[in-house]
C-alpha positions as CSV (number, residue, x, y, z in Angstrom):
1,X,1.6,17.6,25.9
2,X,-0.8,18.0,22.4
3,X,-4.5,16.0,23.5
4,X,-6.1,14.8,20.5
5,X,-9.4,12.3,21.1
6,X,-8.1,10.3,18.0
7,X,-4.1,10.1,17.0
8,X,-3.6,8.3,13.5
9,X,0.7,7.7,13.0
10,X,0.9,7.6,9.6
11,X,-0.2,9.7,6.8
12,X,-0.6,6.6,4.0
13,X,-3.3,5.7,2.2
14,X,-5.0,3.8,5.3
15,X,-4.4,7.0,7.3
16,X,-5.3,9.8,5.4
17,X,-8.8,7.5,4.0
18,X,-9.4,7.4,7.9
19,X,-8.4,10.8,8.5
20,X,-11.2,11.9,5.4
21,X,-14.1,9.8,7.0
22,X,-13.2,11.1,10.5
23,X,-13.1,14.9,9.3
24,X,-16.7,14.1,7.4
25,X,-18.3,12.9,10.5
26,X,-17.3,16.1,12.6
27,X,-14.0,15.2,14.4
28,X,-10.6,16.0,13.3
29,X,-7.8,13.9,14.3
30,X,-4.1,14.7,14.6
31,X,-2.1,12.9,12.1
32,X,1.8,11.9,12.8
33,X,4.0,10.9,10.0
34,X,7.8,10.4,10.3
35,X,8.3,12.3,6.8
36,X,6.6,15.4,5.2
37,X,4.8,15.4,2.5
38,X,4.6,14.8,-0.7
39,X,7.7,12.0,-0.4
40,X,8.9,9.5,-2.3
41,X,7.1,5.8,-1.7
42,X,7.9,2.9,-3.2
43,X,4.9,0.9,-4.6
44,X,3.8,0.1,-8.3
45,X,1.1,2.6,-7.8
46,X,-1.6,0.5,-8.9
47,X,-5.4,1.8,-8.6
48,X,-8.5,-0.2,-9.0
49,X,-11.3,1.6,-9.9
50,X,-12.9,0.5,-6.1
51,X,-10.4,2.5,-4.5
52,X,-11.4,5.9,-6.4
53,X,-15.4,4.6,-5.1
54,X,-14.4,4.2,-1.4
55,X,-12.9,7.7,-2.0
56,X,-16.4,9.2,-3.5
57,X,-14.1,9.8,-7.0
58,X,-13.7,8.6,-10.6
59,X,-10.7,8.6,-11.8
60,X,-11.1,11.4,-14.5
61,X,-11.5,13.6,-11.4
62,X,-7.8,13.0,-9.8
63,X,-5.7,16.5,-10.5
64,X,-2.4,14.5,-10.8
65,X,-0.8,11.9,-13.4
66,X,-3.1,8.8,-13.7
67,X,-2.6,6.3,-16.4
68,X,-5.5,4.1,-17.6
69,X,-5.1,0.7,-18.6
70,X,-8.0,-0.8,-20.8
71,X,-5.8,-3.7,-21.4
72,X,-3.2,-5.6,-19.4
73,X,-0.6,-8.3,-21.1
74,X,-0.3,-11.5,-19.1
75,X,3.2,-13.4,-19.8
76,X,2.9,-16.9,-18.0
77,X,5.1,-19.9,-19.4
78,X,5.6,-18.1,-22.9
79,X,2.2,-17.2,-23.5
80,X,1.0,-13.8,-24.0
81,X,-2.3,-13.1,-22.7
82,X,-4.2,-9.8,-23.3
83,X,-6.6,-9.1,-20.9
84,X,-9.6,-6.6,-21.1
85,X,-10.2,-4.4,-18.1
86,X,-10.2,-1.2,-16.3
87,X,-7.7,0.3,-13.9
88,X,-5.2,3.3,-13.5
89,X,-1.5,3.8,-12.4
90,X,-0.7,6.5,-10.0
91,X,2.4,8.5,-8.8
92,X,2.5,7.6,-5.1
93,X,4.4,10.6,-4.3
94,X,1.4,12.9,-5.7
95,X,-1.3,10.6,-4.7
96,X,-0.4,10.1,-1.5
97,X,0.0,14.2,-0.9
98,X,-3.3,14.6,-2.3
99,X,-4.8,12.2,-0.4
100,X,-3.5,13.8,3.2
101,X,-4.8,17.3,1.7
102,X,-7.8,16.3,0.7
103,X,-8.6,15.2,4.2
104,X,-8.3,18.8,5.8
105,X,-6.8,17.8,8.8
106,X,-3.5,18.6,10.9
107,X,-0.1,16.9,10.3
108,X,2.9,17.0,12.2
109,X,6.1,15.5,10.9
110,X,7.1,13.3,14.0
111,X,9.3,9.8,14.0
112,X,7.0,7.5,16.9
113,X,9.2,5.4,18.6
114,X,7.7,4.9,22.2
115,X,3.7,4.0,23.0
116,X,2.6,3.4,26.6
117,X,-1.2,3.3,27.7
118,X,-1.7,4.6,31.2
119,X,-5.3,6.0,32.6
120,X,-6.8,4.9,29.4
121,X,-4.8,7.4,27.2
122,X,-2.2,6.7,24.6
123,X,1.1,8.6,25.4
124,X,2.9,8.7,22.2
125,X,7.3,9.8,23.1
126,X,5.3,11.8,26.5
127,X,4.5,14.6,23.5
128,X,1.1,13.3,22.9
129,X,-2.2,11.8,24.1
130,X,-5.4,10.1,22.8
131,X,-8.0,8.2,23.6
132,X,-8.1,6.3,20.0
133,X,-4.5,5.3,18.5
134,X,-4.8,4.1,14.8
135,X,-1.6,2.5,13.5
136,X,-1.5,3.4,9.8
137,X,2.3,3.2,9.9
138,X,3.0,0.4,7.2
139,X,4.6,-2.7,8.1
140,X,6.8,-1.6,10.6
141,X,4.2,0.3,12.5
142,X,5.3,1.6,15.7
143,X,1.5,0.7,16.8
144,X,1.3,-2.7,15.5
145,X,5.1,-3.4,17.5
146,X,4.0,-2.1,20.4
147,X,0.4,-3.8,20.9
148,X,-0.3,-6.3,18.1
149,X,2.6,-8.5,18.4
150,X,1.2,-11.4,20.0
151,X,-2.5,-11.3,19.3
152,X,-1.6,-10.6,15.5
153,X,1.7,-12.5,14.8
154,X,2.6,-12.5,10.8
155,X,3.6,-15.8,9.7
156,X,7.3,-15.8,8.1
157,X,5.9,-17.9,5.2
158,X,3.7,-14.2,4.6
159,X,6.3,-11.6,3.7
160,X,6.8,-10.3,0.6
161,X,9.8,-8.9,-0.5
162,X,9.8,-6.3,-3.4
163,X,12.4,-4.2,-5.3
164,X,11.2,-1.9,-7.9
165,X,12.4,1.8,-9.8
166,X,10.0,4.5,-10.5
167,X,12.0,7.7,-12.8
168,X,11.3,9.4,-15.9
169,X,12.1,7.7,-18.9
170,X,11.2,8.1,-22.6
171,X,8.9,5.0,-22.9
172,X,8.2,3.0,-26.4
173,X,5.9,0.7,-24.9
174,X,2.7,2.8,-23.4
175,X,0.7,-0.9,-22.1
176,X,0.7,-2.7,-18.9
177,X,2.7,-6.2,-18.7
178,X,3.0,-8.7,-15.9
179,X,5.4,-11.8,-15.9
180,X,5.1,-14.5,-13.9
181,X,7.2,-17.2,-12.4
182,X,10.2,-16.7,-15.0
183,X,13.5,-17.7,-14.0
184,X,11.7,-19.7,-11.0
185,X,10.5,-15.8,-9.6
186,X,8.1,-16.9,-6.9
187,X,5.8,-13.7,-7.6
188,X,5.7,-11.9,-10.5
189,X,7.1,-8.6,-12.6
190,X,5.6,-5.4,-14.0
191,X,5.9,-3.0,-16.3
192,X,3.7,0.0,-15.5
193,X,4.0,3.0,-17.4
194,X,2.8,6.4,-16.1
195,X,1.6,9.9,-17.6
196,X,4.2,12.5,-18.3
197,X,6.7,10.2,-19.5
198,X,7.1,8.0,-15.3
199,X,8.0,4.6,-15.6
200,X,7.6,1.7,-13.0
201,X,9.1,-1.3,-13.4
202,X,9.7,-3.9,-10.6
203,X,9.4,-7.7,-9.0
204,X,7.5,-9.0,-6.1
205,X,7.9,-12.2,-4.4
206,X,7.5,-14.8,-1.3
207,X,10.4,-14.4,0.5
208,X,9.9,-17.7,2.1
209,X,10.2,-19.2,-1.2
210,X,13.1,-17.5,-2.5
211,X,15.1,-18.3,0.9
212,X,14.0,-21.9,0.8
213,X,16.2,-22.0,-2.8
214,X,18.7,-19.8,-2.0
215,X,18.0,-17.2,-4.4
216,X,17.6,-13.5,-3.4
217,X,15.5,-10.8,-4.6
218,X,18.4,-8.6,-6.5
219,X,19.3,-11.7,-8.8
220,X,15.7,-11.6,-9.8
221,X,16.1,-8.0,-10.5
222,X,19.1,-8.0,-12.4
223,X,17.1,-11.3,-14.6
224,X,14.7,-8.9,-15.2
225,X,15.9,-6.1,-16.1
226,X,18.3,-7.9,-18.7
227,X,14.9,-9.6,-20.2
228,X,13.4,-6.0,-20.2
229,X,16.6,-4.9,-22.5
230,X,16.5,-8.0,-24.7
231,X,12.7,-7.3,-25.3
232,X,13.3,-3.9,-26.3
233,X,10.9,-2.4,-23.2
234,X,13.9,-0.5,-21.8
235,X,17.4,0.2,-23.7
236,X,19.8,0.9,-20.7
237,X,20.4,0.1,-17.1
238,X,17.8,1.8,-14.7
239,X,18.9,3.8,-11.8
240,X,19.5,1.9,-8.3
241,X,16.2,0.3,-7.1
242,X,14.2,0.6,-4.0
243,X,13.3,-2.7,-2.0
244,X,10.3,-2.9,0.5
245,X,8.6,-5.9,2.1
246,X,5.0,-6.2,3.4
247,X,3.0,-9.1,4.5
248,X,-0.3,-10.4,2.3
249,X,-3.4,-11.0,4.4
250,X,-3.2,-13.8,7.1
251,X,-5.1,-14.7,10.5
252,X,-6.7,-14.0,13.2
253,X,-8.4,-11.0,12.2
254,X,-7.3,-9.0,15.4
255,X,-7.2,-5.3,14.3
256,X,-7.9,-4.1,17.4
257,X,-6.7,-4.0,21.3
258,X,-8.6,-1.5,23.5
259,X,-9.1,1.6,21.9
260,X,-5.7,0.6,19.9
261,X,-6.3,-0.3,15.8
262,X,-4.1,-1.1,13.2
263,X,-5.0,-0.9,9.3
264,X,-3.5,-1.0,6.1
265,X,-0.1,-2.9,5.7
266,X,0.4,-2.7,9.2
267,X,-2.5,-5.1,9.4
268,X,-1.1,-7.3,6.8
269,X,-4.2,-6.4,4.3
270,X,-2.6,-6.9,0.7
271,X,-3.8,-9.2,-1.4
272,X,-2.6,-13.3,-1.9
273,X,-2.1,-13.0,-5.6
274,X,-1.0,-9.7,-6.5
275,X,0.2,-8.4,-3.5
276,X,-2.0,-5.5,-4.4
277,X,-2.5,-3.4,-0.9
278,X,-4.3,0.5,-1.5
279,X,-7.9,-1.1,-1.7
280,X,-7.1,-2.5,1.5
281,X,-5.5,0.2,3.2
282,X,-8.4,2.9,2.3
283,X,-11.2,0.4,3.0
284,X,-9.7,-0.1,7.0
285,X,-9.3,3.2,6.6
286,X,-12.8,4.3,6.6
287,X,-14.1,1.1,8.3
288,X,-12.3,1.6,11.5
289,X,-13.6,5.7,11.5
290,X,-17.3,4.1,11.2
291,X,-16.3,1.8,14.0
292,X,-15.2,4.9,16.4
293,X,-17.6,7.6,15.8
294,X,-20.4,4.8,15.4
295,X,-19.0,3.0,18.9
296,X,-19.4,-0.3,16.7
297,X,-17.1,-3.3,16.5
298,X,-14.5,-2.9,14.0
299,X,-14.9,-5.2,11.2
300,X,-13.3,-5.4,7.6
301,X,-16.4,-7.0,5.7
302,X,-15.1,-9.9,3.3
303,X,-11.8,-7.8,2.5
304,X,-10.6,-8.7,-1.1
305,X,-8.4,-11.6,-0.8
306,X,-7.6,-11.8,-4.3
307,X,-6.7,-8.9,-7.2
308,X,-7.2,-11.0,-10.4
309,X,-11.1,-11.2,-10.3
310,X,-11.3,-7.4,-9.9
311,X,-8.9,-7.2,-13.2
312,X,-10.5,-9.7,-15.0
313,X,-14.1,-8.3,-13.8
314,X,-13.8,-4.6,-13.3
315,X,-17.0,-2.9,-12.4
């Protein structure tokens, strides 16, 4: 049996931010993550200048690609909207390596699937113990199954349901573009183009919504990828895409049961409008270390609830 005071099961974003702050105030948790790093995520890869603050960055200072958009297009109802602002595009498959590295502390490639709490310990598949469990695990978070089901349902009307390809393609078009609502897409589409010649393209949307009409997510897809051809942003069929889902923020605010926490997407923490999630994730991150080493409640002050204003009003 490995004893750890502090257990984190997943290396994410949420995980590997609370991993940093834990290793900076002198104790260094054990981190379990069913895959090894660096491995493929899918996720836009979007990056708001506050996330590379909470991580004591700038952008200019990440080693891997980074795009920077000084100017996102808006396409609502047939309008075309440029928008100044500020923000970057990141591989998740480098960033999310980095991001474990950078936090100097041990991780062991290890699938969770069975929790129990005796003696005040957590006994994670009877090959580990802790006192502190964080569930960093993502929306199926063997942490958030196992102790947050009742005091922190997630409404159906909640999930999000994404598909999206990330791959190397020789792009024409080198600027951000979002559409919204077209053919009836309950969510929106992007275009996000990387450094080194990585594109991401993709759709997110309320899966409530789409149910309610019978529509599903991969007639979206294949809508718009067909516009993307007619428009000239992409000239042949992308490979197969990836689909996720996640849950945008809801209540109650119940991120913790004993000396159990969950953060990130397994707290349901992305935002109402975008669906925008790392700010989030790293935030809890380092608010639920504060909480443990300080032995203070664990509270996620004012947590953006909405992307656009931090587009439209970069600082």
């Amino acid at each position: 049996m490995i004893n750890k005071e502090i257990i984190i099961v997943g290396g994410g974003p949420a995980g590997a931010a609370c991993a940093w702050k834990l290793k900076q105030k002198g104790i260094t948790p054990l981190v379990l993550d069913k895959y090894s790093f660096p491995r493929p995520k899918v996720c836009a890869g979007w990056i708001t200048p506050a996330v590379f603050r909470l991580l004591e960055r700038r952008g200019d200072d990440y080693p891997y690609t980074l795009s920077q958009f000084d100017r996102i297009y808006f396409h609502l109802f047939g309008l075309k909207i440029p928008v100044p602002t500020r923000q970057y595009a990141v591989r998740r498959y480098e960033f999310d390596a980095w991001l474990i590295s950078r936090a100097g502390v041990p991780v062991n490639t290890h699938c969770v699937r069975n929790i129990i709490r005796k003696n005040g310990f957590y006994i994670i598949d009877d090959q580990y113990q802790c006192k502190y469990l964080i569930g960093a695990g993502g929306t199926h978070c063997p942490v958030y199954k196992t102790f947050f089901t009742q005091t922190r349902p997630r409404p159906p009307k909640s999930l999000i349901v994404a598909v999206e390809k990330e791959y190397p393609y020789d792009i024409s078009h080198n600027q951000c573009h979002l559409w919204f609502f077209d053919h009836g897409l309950p969510g929106y589409a992007w275009y996000l183009p990387k450094g080194n010649n990585w594109l991401n393209i993709g759709i997110g949307a309320k899966f409530h919504t789409l149910k309610h009409r019978g529509q599903n997510i991969m007639d979206q897809w294949r809508h718009f990828i067909m516009d993307l051809q007619k428009k000239g942003f992409i000239r042949e069929n992308p490979p197969s895409p990836k689909g996720h889902n996640y849950y945008f923020q809801h209540g109650p605010e119940k991120y913790r049961q004993d000396n159990a926490f969950i953060i990130g997407d397994a707290a349901g923490l992305s935002t109402l409008d975008m669906g925008e999630g790392i700010h989030g994730a790293v935030l809890s991150g380092i608010r639920v270390a504060d909480a443990i080493v300080d032995n203070k409640p664990f509270v996620l002050p004012h947590p953006p609830r909405f992307s656009l204003p931090k587009i439209l009003l970069p600082k």
